[in-house]
Backbone as CSV, one residue per row, in Angstrom:
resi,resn,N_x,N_y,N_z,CA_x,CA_y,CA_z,C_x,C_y,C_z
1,UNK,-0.425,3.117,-21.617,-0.097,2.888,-20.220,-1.037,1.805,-19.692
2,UNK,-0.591,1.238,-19.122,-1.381,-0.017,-18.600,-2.272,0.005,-17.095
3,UNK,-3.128,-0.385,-16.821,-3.847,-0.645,-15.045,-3.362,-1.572,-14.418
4,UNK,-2.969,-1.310,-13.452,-2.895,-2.079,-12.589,-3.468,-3.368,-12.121
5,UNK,-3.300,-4.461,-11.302,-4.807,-5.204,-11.219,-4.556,-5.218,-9.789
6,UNK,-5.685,-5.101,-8.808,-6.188,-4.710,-7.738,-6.466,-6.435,-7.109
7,UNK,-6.293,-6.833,-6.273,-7.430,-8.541,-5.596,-8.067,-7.909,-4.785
8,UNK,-8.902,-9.194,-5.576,-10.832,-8.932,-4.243,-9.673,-9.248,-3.216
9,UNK,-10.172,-8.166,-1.636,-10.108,-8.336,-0.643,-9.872,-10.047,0.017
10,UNK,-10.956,-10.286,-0.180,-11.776,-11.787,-0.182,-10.847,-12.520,-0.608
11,UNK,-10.067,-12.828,-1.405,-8.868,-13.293,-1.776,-7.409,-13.745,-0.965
12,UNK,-7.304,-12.291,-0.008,-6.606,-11.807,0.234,-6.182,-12.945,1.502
13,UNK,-5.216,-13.282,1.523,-4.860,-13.753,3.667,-4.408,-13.364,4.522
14,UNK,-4.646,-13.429,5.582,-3.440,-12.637,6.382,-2.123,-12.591,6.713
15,UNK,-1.780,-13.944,6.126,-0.599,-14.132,6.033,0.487,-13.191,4.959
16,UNK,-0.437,-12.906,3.865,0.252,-12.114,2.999,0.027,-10.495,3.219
17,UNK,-0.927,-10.007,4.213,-1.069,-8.841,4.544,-0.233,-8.412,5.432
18,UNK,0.415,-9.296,6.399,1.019,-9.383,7.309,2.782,-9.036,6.427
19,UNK,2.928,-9.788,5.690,3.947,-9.976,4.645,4.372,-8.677,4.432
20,UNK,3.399,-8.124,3.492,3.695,-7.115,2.828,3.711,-5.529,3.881
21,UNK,3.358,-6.083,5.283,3.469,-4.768,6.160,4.720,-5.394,6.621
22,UNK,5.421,-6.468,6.903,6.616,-6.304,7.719,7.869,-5.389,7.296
23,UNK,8.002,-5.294,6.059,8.562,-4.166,5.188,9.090,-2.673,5.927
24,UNK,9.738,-2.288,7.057,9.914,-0.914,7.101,9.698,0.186,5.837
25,UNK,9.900,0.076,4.427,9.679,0.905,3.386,8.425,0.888,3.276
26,UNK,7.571,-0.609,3.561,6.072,-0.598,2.729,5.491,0.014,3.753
27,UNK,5.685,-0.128,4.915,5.092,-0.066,6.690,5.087,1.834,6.149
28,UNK,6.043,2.076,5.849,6.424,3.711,5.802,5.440,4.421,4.856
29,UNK,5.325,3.562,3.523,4.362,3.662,2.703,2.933,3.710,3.264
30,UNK,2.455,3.213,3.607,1.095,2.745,3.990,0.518,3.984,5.476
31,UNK,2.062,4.413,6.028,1.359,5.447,7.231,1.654,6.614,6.151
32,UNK,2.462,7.128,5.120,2.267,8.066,5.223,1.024,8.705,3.902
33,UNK,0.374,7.244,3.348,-0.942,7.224,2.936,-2.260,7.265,3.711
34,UNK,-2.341,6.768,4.861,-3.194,7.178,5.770,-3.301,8.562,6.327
35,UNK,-1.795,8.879,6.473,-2.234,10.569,6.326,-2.567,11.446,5.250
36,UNK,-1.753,10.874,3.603,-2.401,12.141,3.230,-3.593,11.496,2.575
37,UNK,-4.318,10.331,2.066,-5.126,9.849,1.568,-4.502,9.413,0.152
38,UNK,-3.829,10.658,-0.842,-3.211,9.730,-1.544,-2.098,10.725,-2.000
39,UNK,-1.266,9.812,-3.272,-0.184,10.539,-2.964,0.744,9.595,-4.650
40,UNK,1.317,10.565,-4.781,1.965,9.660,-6.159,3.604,8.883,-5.634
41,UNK,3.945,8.007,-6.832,5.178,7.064,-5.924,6.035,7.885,-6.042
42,UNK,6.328,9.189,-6.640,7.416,9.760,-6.199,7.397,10.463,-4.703
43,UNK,6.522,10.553,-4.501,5.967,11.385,-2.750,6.456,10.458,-2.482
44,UNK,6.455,9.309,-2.505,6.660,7.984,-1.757,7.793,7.436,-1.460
45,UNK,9.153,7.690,-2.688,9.718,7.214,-2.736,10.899,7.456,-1.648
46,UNK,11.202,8.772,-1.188,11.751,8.911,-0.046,13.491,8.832,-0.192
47,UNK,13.365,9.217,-1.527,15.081,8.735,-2.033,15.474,7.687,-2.638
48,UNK,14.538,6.914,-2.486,14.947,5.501,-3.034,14.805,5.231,-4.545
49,UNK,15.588,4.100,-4.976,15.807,3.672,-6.657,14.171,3.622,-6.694
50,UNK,13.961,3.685,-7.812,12.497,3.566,-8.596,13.009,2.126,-8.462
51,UNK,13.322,1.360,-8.866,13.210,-0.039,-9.248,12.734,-1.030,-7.998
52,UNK,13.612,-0.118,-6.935,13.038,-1.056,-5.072,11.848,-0.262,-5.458
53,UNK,11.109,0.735,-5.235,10.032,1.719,-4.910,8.936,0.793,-5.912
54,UNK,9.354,0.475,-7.089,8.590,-0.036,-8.437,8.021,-1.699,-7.375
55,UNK,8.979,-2.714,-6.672,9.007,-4.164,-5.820,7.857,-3.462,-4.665
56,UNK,7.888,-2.541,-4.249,7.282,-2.252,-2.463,6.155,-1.848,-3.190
57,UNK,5.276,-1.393,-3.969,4.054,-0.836,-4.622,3.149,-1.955,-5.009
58,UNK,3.979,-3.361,-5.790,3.937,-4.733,-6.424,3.469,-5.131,-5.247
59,UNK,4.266,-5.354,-4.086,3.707,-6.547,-2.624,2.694,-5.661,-1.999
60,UNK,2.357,-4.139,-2.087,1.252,-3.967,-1.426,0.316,-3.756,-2.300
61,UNK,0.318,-3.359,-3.570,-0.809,-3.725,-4.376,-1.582,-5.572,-4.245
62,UNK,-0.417,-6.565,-4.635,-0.989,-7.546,-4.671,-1.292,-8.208,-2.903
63,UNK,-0.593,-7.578,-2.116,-2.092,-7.836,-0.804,-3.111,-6.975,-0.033
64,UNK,-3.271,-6.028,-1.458,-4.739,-5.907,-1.608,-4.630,-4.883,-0.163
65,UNK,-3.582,-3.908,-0.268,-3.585,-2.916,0.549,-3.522,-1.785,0.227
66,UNK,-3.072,-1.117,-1.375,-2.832,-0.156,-2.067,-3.797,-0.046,-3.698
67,UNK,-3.987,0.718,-3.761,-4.668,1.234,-5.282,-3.824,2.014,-5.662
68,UNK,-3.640,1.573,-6.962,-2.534,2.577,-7.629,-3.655,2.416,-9.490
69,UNK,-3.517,4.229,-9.528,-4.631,4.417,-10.553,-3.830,5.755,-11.473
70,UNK,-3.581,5.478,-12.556,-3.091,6.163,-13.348,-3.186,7.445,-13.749
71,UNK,-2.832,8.686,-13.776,-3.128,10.230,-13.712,-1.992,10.535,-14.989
72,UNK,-2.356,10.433,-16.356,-1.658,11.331,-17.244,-0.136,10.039,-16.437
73,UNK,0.554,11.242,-16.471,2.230,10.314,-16.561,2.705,9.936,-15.187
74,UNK,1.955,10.326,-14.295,1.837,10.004,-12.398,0.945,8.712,-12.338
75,UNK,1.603,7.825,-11.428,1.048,6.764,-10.556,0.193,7.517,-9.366
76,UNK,-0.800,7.302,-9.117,-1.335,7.620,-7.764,-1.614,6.689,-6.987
77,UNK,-1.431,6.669,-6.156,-2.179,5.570,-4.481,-3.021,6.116,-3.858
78,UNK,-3.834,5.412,-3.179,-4.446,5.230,-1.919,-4.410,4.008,-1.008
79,UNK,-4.841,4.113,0.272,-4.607,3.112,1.153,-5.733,2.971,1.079
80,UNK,-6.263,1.626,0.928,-7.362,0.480,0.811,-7.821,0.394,2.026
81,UNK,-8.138,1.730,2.870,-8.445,1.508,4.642,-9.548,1.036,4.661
82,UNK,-11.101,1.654,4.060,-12.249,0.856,4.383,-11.977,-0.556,3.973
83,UNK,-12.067,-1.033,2.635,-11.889,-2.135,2.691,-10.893,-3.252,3.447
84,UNK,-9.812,-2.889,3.826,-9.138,-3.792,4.624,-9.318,-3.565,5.978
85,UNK,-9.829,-2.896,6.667,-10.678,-2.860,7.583,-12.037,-3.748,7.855
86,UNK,-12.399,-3.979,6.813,-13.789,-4.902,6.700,-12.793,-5.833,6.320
87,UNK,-11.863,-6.440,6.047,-11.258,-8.059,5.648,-10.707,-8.303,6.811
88,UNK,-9.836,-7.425,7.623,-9.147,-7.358,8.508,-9.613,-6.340,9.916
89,UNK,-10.389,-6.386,10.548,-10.549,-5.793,11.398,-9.640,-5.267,13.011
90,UNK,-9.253,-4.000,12.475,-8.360,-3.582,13.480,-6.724,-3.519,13.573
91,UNK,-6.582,-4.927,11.849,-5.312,-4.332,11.573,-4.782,-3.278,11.452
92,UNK,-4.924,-2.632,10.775,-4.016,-1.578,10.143,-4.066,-0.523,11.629
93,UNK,-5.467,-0.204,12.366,-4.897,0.479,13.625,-3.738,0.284,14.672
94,UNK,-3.776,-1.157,14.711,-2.731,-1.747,15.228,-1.300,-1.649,14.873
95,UNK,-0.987,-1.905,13.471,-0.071,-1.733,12.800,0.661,0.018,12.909
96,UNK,-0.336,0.732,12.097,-0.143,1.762,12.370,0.070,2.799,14.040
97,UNK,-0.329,2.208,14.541,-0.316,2.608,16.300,1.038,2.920,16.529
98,UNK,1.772,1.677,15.973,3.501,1.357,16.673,4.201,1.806,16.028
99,UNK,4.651,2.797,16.657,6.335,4.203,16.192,7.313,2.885,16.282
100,UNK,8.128,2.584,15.020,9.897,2.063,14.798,10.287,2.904,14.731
């Protein structure tokens, strides 16, 4: 089974953080990791094809908003809050604040 690869923060822009939250699925992803802290992609998936679920994990891993760390035959996540908090200050409260 393979790792994932994670980007330095530092890397990261806001343009592509911004990106990967405009997403209603990823947006959905990302609050309902802030609540539970973490959570595997089937918690996540919400009904949806593995193959979209497999694309929305890809754009928030690579802007450096998600950790996804391998458990036996489960994907796990977490939301990258301290650190994108220190790259981005006040995003994700913001983001997260606003009910669609």
């Amino acid at each position: 089974m393979r790792n994932y690869a994670h980007p330095d923060l530092a890397d990261v822009t806001i343009e592509h953080a911004l990106h990967a939250l405009s997403d209603p699925v990823r947006l959905d992803i990302v609050r309902q990791l802030d609540r539970a802290g973490e959570a595997s992609c089937a918690a996540l998936d919400g009904g949806r094809p593995k193959s979209s679920m497999s694309h929305h994990f890809r754009v928030l891993r690579s802007a450096g908003l998600v950790h996804t760390r391998i458990a036996g035959v489960q994907h796990m996540n977490t939301l990258r809050r301290e650190e994108v908090d220190k790259r981005f200050p006040g995003l994700l409260d913001a983001v997260l604040g606003v009910e669609v």
